[in-house]
DOPA-728557 format. One record per residue (C-alpha): residue number from 1; y, z, x. Coordinates in Angstrom, 3 decimals, padded with zeros to 6 digits, m for minus. Each point is the difference from the previous one (the first is absolute). Layout:
resi=NUM&north=Y&up=Z&east=X
...
END
This chain:
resi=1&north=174.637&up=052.498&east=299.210
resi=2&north=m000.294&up=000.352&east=003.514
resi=3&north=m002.349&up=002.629&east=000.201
resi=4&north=m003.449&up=m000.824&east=001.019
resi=5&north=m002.286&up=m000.618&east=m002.518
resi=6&north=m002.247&up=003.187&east=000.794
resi=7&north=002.849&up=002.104&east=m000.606
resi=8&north=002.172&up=m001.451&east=m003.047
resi=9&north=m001.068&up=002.758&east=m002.787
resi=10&north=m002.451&up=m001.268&east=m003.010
resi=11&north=000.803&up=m000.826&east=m003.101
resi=12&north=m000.212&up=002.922&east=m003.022
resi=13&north=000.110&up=m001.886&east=m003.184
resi=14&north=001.277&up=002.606&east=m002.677
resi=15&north=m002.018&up=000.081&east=m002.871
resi=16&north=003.008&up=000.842&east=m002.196
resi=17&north=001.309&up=m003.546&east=000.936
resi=18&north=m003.636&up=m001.401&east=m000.029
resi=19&north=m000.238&up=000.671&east=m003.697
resi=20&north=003.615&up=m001.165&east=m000.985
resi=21&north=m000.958&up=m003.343&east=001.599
resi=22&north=m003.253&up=m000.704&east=m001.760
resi=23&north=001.777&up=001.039&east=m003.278
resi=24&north=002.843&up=m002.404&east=000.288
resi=25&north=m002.441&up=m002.779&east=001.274
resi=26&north=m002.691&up=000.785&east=m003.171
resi=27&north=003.381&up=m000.211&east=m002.296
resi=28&north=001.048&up=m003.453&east=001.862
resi=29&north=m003.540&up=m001.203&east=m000.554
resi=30&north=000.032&up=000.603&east=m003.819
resi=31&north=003.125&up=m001.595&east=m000.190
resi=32&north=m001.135&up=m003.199&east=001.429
resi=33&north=m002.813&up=000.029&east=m001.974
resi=34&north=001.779&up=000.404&east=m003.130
resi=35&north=002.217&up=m002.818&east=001.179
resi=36&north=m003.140&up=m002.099&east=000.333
resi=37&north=m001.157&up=001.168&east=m003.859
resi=38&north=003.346&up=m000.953&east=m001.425
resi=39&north=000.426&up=m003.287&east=001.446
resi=40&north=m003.735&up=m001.012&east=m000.788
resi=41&north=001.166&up=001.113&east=m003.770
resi=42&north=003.194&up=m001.940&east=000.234
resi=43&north=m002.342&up=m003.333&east=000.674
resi=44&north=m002.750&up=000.535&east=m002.333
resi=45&north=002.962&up=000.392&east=m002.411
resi=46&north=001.934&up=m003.107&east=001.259
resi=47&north=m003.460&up=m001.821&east=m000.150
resi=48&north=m000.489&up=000.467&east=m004.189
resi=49&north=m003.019&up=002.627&east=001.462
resi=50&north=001.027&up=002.970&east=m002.162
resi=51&north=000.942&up=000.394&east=m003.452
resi=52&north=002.893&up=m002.392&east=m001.075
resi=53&north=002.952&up=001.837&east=002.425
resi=54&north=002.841&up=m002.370&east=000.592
resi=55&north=000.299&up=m001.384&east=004.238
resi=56&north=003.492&up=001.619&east=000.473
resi=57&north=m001.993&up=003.314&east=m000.289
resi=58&north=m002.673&up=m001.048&east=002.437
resi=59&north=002.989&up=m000.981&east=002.654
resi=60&north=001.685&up=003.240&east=m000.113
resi=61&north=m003.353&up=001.703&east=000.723
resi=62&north=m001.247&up=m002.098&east=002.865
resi=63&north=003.582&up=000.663&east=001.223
resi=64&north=000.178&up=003.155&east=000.067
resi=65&north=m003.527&up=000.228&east=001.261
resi=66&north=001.121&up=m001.706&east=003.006
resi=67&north=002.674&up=002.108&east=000.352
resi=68&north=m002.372&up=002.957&east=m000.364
resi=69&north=m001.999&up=m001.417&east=002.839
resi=70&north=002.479&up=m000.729&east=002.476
resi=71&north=003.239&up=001.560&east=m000.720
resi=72&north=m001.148&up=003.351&east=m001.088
resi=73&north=m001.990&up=001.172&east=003.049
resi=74&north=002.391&up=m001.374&east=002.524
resi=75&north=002.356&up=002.714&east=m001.879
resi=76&north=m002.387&up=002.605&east=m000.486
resi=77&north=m001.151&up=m000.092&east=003.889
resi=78&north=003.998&up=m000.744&east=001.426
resi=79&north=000.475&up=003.425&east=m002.334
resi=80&north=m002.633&up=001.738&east=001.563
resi=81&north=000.569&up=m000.649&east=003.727
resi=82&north=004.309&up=000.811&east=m000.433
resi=83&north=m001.269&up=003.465&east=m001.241
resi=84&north=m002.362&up=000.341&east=002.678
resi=85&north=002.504&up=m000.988&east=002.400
resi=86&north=002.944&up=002.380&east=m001.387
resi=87&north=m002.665&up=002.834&east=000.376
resi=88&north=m000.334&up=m000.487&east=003.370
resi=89&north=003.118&up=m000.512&east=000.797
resi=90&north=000.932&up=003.703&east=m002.227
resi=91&north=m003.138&up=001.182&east=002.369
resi=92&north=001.858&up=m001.022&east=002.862
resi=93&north=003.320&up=001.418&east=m000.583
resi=94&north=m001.329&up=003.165&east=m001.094
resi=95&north=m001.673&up=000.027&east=003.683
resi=96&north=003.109&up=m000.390&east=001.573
resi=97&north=001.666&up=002.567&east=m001.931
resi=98&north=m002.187&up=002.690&east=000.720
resi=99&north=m000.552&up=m000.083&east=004.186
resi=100&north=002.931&up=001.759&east=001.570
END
């Protein structure tokens, strides 16, 4: 980092990469959403709002719609980045193993 501006090299973005990315943050999207769906259905049930369900059944789904919201993507993206980073790191090594 202590090369001058002017001469540090730009930055390539692979599109290989690129296209990983956006999948995994489409998939985290739809899972948050789906999160949001099953805890709205876990109220309107808990609320009388739907056919005559009993409330146990509307707790376990606005639970695990929370959990969908917050606990899944946290996993999914953790996931994601450890096998980007062990990539790298393979990338690396395999560098180092091949200059003399």
């Amino acid at each position: 980092m202590t090369e001058p501006i002017d001469e540090q090299s730009e930055y390539v973005p692979d599109p290989e990469k690129e296209k990983q990315a956006k999948a995994v943050h489409f998939m985290v999207s739809m899972i948050r959403l789906l999160g949001v769906i099953l805890v709205m259905l876990g109220l309107a049930i808990v609320l009388d709002r739907l056919p005559p369900m009993p409330p146990p059944v509307g707790y376990v789904l606005i639970l695990l719609g929370l959990v969908q919201m917050w606990v899944a993507p946290v996993w999914i993206i953790r996931k994601y980045v450890r096998a980007r980073v062990a990539e790298e790191e393979i990338a690396k090594a395999a560098q180092g193993t091949d200059a003399p």
